[in-house]
VEXZA-920880 format. One record per residue (C-alpha): residue number from 1; x, y, z. Coordinates in pm, whole numbers, plus 50000, padded with zeros to 5 digits. Layout:
{seq=NUM&x=X&y=Y&z=Z} .
...
END
This chain:
{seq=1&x=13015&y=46199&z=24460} .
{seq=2&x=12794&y=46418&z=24669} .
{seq=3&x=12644&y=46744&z=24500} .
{seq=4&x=12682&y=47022&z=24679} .
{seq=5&x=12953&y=46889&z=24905} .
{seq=6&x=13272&y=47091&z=24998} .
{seq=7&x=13586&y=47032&z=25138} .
{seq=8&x=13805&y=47218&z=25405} .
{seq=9&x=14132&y=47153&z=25511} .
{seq=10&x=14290&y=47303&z=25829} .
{seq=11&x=14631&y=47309&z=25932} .
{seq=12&x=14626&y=47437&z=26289} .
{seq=13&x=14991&y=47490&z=26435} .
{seq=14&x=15140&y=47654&z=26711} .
{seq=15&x=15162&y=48006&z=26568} .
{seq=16&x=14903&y=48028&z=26301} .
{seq=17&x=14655&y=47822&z=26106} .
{seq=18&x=14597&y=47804&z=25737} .
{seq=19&x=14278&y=47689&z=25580} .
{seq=20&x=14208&y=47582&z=25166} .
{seq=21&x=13818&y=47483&z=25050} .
{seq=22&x=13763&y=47332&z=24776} .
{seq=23&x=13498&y=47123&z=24574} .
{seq=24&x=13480&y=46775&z=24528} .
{seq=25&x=13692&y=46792&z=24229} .
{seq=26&x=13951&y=46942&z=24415} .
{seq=27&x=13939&y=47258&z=24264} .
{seq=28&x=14080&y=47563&z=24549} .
{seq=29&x=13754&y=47817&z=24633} .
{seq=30&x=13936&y=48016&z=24878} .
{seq=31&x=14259&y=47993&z=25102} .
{seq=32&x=14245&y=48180&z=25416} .
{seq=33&x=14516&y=48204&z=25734} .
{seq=34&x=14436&y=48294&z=26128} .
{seq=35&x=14584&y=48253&z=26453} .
{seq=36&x=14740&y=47941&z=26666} .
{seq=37&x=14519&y=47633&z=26681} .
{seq=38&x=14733&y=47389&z=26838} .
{seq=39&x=14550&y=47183&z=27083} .
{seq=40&x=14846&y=47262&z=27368} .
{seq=41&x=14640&y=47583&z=27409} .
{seq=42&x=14365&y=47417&z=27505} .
{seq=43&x=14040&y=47270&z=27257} .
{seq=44&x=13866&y=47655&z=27315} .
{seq=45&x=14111&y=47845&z=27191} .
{seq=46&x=14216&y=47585&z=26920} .
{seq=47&x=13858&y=47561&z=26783} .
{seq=48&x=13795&y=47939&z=26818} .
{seq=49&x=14116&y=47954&z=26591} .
{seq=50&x=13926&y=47745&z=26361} .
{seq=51&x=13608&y=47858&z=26341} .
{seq=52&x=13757&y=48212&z=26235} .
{seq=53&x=13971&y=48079&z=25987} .
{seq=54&x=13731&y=47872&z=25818} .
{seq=55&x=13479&y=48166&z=25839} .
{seq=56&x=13723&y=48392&z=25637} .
{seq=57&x=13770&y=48077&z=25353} .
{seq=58&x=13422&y=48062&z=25330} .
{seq=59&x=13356&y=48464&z=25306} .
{seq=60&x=13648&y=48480&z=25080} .
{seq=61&x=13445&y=48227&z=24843} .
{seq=62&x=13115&y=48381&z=24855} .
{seq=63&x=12980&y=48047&z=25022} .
{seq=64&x=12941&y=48162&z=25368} .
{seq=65&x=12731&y=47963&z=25592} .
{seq=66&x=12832&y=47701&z=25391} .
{seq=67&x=12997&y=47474&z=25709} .
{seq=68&x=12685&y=47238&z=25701} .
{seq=69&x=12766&y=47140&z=25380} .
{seq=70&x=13137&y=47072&z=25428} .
{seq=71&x=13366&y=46761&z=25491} .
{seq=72&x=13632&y=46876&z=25721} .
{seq=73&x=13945&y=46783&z=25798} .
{seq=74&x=14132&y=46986&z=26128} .
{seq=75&x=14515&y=46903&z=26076} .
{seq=76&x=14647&y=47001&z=26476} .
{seq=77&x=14929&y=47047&z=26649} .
{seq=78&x=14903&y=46811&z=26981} .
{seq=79&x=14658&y=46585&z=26818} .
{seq=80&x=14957&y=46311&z=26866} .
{seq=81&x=14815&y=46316&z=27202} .
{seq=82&x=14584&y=46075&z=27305} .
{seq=83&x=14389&y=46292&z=27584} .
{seq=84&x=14419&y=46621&z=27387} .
{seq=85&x=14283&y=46417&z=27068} .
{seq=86&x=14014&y=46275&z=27286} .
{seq=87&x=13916&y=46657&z=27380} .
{seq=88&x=13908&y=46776&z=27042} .
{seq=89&x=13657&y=46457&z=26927} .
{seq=90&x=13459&y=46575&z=27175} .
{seq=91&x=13426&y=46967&z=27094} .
{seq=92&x=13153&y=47115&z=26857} .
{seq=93&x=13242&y=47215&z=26499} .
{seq=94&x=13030&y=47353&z=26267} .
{seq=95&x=13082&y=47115&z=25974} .
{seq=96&x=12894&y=46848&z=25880} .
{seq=97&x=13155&y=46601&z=25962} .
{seq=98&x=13551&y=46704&z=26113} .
{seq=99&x=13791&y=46398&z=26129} .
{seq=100&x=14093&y=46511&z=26284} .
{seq=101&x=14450&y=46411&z=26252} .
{seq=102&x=14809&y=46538&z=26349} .
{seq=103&x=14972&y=46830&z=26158} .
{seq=104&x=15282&y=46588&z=26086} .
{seq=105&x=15014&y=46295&z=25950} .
{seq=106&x=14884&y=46609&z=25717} .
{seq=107&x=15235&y=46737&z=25657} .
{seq=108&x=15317&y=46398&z=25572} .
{seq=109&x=15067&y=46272&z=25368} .
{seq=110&x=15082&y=46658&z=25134} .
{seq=111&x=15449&y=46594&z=25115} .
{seq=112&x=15412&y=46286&z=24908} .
{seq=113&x=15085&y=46357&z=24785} .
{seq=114&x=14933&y=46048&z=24998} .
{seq=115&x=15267&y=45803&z=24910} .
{seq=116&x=15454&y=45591&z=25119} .
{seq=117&x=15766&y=45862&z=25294} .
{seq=118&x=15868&y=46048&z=25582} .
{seq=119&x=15900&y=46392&z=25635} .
{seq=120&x=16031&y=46644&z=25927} .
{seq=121&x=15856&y=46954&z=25972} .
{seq=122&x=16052&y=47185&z=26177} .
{seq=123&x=15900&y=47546&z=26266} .
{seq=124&x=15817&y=47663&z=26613} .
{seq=125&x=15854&y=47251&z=26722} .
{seq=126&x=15967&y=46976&z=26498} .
{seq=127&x=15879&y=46628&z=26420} .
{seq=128&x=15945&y=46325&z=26210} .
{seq=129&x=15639&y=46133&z=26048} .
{seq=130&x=15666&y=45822&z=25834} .
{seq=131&x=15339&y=45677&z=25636} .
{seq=132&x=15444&y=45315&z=25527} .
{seq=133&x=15164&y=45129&z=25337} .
{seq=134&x=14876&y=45161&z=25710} .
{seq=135&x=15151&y=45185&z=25938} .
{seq=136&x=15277&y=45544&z=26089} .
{seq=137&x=15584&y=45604&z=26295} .
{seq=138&x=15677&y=45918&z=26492} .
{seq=139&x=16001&y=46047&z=26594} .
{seq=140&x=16028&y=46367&z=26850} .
{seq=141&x=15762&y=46621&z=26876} .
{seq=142&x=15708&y=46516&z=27259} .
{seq=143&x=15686&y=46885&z=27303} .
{seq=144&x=15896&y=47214&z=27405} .
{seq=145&x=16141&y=47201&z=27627} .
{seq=146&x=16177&y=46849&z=27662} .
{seq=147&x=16174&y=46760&z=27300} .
{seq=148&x=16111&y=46932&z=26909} .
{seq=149&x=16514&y=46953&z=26886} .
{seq=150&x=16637&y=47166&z=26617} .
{seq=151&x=16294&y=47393&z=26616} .
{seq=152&x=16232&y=47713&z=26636} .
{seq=153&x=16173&y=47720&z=27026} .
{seq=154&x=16474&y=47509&z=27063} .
{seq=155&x=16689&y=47799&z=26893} .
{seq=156&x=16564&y=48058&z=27069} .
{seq=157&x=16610&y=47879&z=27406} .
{seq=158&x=16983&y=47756&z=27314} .
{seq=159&x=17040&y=48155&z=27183} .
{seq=160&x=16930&y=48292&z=27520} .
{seq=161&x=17119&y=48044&z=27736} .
{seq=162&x=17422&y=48161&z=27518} .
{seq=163&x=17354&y=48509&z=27610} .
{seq=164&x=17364&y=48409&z=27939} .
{seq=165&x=17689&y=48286&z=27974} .
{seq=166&x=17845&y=48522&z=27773} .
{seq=167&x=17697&y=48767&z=28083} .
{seq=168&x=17831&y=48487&z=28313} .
{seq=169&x=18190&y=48510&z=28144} .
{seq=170&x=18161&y=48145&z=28047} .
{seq=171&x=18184&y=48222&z=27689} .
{seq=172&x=18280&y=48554&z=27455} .
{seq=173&x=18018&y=48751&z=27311} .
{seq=174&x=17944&y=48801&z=26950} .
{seq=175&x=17724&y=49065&z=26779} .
{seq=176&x=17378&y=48737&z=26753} .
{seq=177&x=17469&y=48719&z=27121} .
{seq=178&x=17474&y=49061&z=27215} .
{seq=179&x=17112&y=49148&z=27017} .
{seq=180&x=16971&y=48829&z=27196} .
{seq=181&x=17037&y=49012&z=27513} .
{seq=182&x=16965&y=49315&z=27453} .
{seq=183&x=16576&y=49182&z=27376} .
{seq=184&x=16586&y=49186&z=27746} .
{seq=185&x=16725&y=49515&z=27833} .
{seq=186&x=17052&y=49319&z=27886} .
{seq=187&x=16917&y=49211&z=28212} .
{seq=188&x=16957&y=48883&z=28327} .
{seq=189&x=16679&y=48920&z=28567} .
{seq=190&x=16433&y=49025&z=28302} .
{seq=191&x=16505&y=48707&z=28101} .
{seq=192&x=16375&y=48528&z=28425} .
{seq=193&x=16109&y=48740&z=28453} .
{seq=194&x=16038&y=48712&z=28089} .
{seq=195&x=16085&y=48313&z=28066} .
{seq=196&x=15802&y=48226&z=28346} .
{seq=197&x=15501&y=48329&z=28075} .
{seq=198&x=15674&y=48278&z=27742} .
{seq=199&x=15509&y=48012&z=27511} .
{seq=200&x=15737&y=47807&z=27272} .
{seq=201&x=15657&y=48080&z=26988} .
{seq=202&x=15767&y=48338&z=27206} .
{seq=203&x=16126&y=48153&z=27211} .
{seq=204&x=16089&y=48083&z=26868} .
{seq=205&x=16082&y=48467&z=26765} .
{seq=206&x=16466&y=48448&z=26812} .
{seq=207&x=16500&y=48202&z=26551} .
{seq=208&x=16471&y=48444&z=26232} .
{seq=209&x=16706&y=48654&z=26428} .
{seq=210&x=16960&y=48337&z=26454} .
{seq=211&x=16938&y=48251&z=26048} .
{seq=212&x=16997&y=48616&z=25978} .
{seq=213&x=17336&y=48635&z=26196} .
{seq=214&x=17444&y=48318&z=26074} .
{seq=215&x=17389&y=48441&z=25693} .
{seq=216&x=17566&y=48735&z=25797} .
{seq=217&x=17917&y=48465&z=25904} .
{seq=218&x=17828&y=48524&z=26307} .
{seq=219&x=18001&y=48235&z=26479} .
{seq=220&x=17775&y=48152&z=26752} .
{seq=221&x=17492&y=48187&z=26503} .
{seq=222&x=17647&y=47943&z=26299} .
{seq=223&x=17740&y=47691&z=26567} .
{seq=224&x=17387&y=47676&z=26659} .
{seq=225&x=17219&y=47673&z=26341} .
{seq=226&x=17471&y=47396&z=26241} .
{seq=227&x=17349&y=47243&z=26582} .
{seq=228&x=17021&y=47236&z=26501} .
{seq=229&x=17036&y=47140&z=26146} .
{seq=230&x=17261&y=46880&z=26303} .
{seq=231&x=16983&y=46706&z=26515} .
{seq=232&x=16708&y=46737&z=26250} .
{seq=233&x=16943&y=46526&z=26013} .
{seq=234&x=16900&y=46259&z=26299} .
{seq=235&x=16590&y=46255&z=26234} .
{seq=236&x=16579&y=46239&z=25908} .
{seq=237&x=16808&y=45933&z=25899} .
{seq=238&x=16587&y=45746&z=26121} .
{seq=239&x=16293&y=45795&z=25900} .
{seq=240&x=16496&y=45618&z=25633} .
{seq=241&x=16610&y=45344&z=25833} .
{seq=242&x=16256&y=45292&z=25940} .
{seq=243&x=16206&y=45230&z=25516} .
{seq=244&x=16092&y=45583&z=25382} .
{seq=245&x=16104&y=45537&z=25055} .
{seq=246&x=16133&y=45935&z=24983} .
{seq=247&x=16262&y=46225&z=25296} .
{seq=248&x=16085&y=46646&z=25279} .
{seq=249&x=16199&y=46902&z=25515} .
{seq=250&x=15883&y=47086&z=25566} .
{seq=251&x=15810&y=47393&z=25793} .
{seq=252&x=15889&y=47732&z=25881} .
{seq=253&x=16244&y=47676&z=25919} .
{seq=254&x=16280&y=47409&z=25651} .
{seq=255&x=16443&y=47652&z=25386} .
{seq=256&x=16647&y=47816&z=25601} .
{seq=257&x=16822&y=47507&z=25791} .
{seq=258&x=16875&y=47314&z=25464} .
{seq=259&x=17170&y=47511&z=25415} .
{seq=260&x=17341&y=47398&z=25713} .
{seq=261&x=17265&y=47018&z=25647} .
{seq=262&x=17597&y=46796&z=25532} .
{seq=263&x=17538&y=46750&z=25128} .
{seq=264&x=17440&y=46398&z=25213} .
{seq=265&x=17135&y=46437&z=25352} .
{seq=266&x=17048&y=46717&z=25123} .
{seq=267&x=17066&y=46479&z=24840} .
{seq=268&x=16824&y=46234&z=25035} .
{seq=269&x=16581&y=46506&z=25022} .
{seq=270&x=16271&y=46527&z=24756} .
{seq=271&x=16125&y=46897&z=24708} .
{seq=272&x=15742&y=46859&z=24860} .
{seq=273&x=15453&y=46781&z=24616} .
{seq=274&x=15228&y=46955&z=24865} .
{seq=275&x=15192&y=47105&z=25189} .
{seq=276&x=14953&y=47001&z=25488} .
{seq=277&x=14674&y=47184&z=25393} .
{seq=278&x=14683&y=46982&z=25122} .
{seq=279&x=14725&y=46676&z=25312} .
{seq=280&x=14416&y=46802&z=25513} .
{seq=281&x=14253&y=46836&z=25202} .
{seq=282&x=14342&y=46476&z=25044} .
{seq=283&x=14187&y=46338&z=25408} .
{seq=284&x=13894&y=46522&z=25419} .
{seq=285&x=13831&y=46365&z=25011} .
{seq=286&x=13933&y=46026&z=25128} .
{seq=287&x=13633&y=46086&z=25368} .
{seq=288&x=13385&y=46207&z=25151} .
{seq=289&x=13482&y=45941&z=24935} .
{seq=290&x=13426&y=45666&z=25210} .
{seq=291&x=13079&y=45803&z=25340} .
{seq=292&x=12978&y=45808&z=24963} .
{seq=293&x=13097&y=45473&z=24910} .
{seq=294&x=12856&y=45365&z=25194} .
{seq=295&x=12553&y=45555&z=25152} .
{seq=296&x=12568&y=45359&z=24834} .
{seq=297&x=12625&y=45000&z=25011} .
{seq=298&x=12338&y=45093&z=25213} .
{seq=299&x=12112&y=45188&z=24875} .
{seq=300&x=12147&y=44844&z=24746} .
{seq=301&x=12168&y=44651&z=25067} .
END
């Protein structure tokens, strides 16, 4: 293995990123968390994300100006699409080498600690990965408001339609409903207003507010986390028709839809080994590993 050599693992999402260096045993220097780096905002914004992130791991380990030295791997949301991926290749980084990969592949691949399995992550979107010996599969995660199902956006959007036909008189209010309109000055013109610039986090806000009322026995906030939970589980049965060997529920809202999954497909679940820094982490070593193993087929070529 290469002296001197570090590792960094990014997972860059839609509301924050998280970062973990290590050294090429694996032992954690520093863990540091910043702002959104998913490449939907756009590859300046994502990479500024990262460089600040990183730069706090690297302070926070004595070691900084140490991104020469380091074998990166940048975990992002939107790097499931080809032209945004194709972007990011093409954007400086301060590391000596970045390979990037999806947040789900990283979620994925920490899940199961680099095993065969599938795994949804469900937080401000959702998704459904599968690794199967080299092949990967992908269910959902087409993006906010046409897809991520069951996510955090996708409850706050359902809870402010809700509120809007309670105002309509197409439904009856209940105390969820009520707050979820009073965010808006109960003004059905302000959610307009308000809905033109909001971002999928910005929906996703409402979500906490939806687990709390639905804790608290609120029927609407019941019916739609049972809703949601309801089209993650479709998910999550696909993955395992498609041959997942093992199922995680990873994400923001992982712990608090469980509940509201039948007992069925709780059972089918495995608690996660790791999370997707770590499965950052385990790709940036697989790296290292590989341009080791052929600086050395070049020394005896």
């Amino acid at each position: 293995m290469q002296t001197g050599v570090l590792v960094l693992g990014i997972d860059g999402g839609g509301t924050k990123s998280r970062a973990r260096l290590a050294d090429t045993s694996g032992r954690t220097l520093a863990e540091a968390a910043g702002g959104p780096a998913s490449l939907r905002f756009g590859p300046e914004d994502a990479f500024a994300a990262i460089r600040a992130c990183a730069a706090t791991c690297f302070t926070r380990a004595g070691l900084s100006g140490r991104e020469g030295d380091t074998i990166a791997c940048l975990a992002l949301a939107g790097a499931t699409e080809p032209g945004l991926l194709a972007a990011a290749l093409a954007h400086s980084h301060p590391f000596r080498r970045a390979v990037l990969a999806s947040d789900a592949e990283a979620a994925c691949i920490g899940a199961h600690a680099g095993a065969d399995g599938g795994v949804v992550v469900v937080g401000t979107g959702s998704i459904g990965w599968a690794i199967l010996g080299t092949d990967s599969h992908r269910i959902g995660g087409w993006g906010f408001p046409l897809s991520d199902e069951g996510s955090g956006a996708w409850i706050g959007a359902e809870a402010i339609r809700r509120a809007l036909r309670a105002h309509d008189g197409l439904m009856g209010w209940t105390p969820f409903l009520t707050r979820v309109f009073a965010r808006f000055g109960s003004d059905p013109h302000a959610v307009v207003r308000w809905m033109d610039e909001a971002r999928p986090r910005d929906f996703a806000e409402i979500a906490p507010m939806a687990v709390a009322f639905a804790n608290a026995g609120d029927d609407q906030a019941r019916v739609l986390m049972r809703a949601a939970a309801g089209l993650i589980a479709r998910v999550l049965r696909q993955l395992k028709a498609l041959g997942a060997p093992r199922l995680a529920l990873m994400g923001g809202l992982a712990g608090s839809l469980e509940p509201f999954l039948s007992v069925g497909i709780r059972r089918e679940l495995v608690p996660p080994r790791g999370d997707a820094v770590a499965g950052a982490l385990l790709l940036a070593q697989r790296e290292l590993e590989r341009r080791a193993s052929e600086s050395h087929g070049a020394g005896h070529g």
